[in-house]
C-alpha positions as CSV (number, residue, x, y, z in Angstrom):
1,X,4.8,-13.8,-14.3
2,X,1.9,-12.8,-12.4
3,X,-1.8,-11.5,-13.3
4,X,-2.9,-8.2,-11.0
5,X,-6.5,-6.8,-10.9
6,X,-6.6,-3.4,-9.7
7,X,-9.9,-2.1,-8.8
8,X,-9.3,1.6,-9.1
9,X,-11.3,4.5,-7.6
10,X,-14.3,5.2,-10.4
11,X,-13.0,6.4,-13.1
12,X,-14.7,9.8,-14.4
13,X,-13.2,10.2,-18.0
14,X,-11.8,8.5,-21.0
15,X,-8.5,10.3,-20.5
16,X,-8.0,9.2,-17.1
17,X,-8.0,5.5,-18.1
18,X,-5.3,6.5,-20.7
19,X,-3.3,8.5,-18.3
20,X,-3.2,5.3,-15.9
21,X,-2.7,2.7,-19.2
22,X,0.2,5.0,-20.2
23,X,2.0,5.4,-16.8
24,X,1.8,1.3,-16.3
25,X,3.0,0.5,-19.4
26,X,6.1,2.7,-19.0
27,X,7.0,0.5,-15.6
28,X,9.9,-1.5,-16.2
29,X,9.0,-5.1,-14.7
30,X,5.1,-4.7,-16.3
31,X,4.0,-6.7,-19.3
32,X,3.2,-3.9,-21.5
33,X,1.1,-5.6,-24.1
34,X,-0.7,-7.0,-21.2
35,X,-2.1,-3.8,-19.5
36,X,-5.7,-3.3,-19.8
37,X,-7.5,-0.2,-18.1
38,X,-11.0,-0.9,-18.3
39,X,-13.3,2.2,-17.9
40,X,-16.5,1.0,-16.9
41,X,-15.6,-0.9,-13.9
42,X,-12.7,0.9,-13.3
43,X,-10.1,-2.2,-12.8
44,X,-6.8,-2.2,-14.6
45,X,-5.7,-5.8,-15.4
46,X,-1.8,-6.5,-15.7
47,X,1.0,-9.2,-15.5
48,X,4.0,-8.3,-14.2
49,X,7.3,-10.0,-13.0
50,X,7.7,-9.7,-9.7
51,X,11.4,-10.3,-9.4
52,X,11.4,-6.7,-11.1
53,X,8.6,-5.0,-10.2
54,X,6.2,-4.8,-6.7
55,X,2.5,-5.0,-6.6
56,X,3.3,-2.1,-4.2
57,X,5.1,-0.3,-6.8
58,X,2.5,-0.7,-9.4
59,X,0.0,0.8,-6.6
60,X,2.4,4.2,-5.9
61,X,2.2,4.4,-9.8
62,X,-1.5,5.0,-9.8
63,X,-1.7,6.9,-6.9
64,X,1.4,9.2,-8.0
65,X,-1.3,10.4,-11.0
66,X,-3.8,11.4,-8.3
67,X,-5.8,7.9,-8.5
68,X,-7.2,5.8,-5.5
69,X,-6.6,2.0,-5.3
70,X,-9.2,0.7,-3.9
71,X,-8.3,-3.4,-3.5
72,X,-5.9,-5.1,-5.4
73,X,-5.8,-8.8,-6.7
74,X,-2.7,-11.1,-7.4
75,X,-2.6,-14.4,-8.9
């Protein structure tokens, strides 16, 4: 498994952050329990398994709902 940190474009809403929460944990590949969308500094937190799932895919998620990633973290 592997931890992502997402820094998102800022986030304007409450809604938004579930919209984003919701589409990640509906990836197949994404640790669902494990997805965190965190509001304030905009930064969704994840694990994933990346024999099933790119960080690239994760990435077209977010920007499929209309969202900006702005930098992404792996470790």
């Amino acid at each position: 498994m592997k931890s992502a940190t997402i820094q998102l474009e800022t986030l304007t809403c409450p809604s938004c952050m579930m919209k984003i929460e919701g589409a990640l944990i509906g990836l197949n590949g994404v640790e669902g329990d494990t997805v965190k969308v965190l509001f304030n500094s905009s930064k969704a937190k994840l694990e994933f398994d990346e024999e099933k799932i790119t960080l690239a895919e994760i990435e077209a998620a977010i920007t499929r709902l209309g969202f900006s990633v702005v930098k992404s973290t792996v470790r």
